[in-house]
C-alpha positions as CSV (number, residue, x, y, z in Angstrom):
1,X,-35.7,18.6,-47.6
2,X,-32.2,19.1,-46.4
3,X,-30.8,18.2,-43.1
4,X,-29.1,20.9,-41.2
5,X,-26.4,19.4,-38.9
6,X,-25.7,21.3,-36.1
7,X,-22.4,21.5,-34.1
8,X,-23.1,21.6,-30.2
9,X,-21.1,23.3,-27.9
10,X,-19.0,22.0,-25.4
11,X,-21.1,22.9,-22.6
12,X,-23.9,21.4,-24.4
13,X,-22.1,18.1,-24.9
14,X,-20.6,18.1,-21.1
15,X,-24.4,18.9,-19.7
16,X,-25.3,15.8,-21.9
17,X,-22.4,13.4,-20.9
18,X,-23.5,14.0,-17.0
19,X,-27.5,13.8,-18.3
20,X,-26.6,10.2,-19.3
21,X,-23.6,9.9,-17.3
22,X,-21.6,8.6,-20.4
23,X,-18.3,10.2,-21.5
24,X,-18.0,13.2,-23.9
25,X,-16.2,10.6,-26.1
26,X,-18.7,8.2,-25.8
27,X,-21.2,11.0,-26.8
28,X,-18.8,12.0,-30.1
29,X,-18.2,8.1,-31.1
30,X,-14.8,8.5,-30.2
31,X,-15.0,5.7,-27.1
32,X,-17.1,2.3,-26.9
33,X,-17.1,2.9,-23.4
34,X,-20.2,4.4,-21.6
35,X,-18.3,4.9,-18.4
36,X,-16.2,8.0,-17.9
37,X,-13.4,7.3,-16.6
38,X,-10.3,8.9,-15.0
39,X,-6.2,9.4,-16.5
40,X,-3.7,9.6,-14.3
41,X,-0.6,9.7,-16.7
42,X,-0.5,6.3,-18.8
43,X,-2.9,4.9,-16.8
44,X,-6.8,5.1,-18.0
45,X,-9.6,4.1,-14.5
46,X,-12.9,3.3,-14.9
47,X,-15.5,1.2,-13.1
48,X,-13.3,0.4,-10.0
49,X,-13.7,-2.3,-7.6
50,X,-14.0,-2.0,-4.0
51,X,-11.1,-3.5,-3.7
52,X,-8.8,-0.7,-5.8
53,X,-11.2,2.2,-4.5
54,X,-9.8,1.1,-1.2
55,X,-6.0,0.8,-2.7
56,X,-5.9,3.8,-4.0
57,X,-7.6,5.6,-0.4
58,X,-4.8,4.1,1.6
59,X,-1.8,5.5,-0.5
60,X,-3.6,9.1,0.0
61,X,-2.3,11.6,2.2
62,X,-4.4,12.0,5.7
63,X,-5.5,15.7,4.3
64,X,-7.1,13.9,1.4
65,X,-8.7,10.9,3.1
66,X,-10.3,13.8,5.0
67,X,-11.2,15.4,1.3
68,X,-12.6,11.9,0.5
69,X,-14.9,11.4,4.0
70,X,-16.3,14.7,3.1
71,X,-17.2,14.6,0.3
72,X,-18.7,10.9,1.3
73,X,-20.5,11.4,3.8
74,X,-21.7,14.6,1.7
75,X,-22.9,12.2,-1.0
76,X,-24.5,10.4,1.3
77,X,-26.8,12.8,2.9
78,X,-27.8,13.9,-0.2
79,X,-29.6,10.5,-1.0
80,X,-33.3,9.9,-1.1
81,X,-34.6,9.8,2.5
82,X,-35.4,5.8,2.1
83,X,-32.0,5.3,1.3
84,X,-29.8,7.6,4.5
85,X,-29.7,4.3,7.1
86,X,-26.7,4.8,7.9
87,X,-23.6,2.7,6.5
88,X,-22.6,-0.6,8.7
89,X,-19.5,0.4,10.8
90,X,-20.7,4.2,10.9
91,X,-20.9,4.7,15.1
92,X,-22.5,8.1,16.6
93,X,-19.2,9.2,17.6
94,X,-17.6,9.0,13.7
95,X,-21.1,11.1,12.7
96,X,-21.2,14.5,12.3
């Protein structure tokens, strides 16, 4: 019997890449890396520390330290109940 090879489509392959939350690349054997990461010109992120997430916060504007808190502290209420105790340094009056 012959095999058939089929050619996905890119939504197929994107739904995929967030299924396993692997790269596109990665999917496609064009990257070694599972991670996706991020461009920003020359410069290829992936798997920051702590240490450059917070780097690269400061250097935001204050707009987009707001976009960031959002979308947080939107993350964060979207967890499993067992896991919403709220951060350590999070005080009633920084809450929502």
């Amino acid at each position: 019997m012959a095999w058939i090879l089929l050619k996905p489509s890119i939504d197929l392959l994107m739904r995929m890449a967030d299924l396993f939350n692997v790269s596109t690349d990665y999917l496609i054997g064009y990257s070694d890396s599972r991670s996706p990461g991020h461009q920003i010109g020359d410069t290829f992120y992936t798997d920051l520390s702590k240490n450059e997430l917070i780097r690269i916060y400061d250097k935001l504007s204050d707009k987009n330290k707001s976009l960031v808190q959002g979308y947080i502290l939107g993350l964060f209420a979207s967890q499993e109940p067992e896991m919403k105790d709220p951060p350590a340094g999070l005080s009633s009056q920084n809450r929502l």
